[in-house]
C-alpha positions as CSV (number, residue, x, y, z in Angstrom):
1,X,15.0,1.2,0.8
2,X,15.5,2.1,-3.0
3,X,12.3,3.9,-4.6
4,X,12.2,1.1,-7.0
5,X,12.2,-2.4,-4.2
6,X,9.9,-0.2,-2.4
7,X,7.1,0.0,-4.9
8,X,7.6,-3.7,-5.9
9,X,6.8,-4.2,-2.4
10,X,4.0,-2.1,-2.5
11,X,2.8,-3.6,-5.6
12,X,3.0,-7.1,-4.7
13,X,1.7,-6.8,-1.0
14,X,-1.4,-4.7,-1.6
15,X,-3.0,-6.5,-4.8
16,X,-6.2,-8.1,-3.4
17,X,-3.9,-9.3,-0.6
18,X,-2.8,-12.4,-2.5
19,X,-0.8,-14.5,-0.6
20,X,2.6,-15.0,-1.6
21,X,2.5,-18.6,-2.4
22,X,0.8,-17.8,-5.1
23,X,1.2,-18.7,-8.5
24,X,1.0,-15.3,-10.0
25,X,3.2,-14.1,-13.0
26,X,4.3,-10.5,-12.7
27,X,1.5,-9.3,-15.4
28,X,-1.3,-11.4,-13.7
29,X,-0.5,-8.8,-10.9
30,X,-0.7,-5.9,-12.6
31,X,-3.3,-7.0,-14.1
32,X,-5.5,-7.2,-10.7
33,X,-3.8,-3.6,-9.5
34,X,-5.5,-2.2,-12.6
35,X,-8.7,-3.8,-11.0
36,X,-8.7,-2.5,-8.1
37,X,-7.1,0.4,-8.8
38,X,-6.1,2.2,-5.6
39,X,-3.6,1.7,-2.4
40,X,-3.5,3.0,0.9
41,X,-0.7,3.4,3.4
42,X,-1.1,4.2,6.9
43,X,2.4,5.4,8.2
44,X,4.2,7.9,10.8
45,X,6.6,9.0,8.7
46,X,7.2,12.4,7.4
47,X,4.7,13.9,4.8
48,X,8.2,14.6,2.8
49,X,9.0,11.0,3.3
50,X,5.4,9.9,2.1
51,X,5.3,11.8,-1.2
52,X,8.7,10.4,-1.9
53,X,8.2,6.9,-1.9
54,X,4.6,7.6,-3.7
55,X,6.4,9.5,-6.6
56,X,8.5,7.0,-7.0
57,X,5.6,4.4,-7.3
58,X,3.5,6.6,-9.1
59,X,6.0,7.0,-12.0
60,X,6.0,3.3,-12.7
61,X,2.2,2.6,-11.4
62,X,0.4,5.6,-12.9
63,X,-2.8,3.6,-12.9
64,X,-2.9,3.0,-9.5
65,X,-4.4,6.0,-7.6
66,X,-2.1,6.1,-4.3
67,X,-3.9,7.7,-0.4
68,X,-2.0,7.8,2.8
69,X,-3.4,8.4,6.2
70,X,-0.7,10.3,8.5
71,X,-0.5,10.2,12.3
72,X,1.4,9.0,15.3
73,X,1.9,6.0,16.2
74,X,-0.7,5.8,18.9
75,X,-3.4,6.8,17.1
76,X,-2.4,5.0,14.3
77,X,-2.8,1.9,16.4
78,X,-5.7,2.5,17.4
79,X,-7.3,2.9,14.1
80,X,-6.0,-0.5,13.3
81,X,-7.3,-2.0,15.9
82,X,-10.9,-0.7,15.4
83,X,-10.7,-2.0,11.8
84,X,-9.8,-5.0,13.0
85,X,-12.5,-5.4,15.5
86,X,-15.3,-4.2,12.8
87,X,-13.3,-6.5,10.3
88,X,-12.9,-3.7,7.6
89,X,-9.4,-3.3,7.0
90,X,-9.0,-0.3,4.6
91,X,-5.3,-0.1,4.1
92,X,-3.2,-2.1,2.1
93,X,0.1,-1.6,4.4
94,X,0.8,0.1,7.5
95,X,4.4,2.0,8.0
């Protein structure tokens, strides 16, 4: 995936998690990622991988502080699950 879709896609799927049917112009949404001001991926890949697709977002979202958590995909399960089950979901996507 091109550095560019992927931060789109980052952008749009992690602010406030608005649904999609939404009615949002593209401003309206950066408007709320300035609100909230952070996003968090929890991924497998490679740390190399990781910084890669953050500098890319970083350079066009340089408001938006940007967190990964890093571990295999076991574990990585599991700590989704335990969100779920204590209904605090902390990350905005999952790799």
């Amino acid at each position: 995936m091109k550095p560019v879709m992927l931060a789109i896609f980052i952008l749009t799927s992690s602010l406030g998690r608005v649904p999609l049917a939404s009615a949002q112009t593209p401003d309206q949404l950066v408007a709320g990622a300035k609100k909230e001001g952070r996003l968090v991926l929890y991924a497998s890949a490679a740390v190399p991988q990781l910084q890669m697709y953050f500098a890319a977002f970083n350079k066009r979202y340089p408001f938006i502080k940007t967190e990964y958590y890093r571990t295999d995909k076991q574990k990585l399960l599991s700590r989704i699950l335990l969100e779920h089950r204590s209904k605090q979901h902390l990350a905005d996507l999952v790799d």
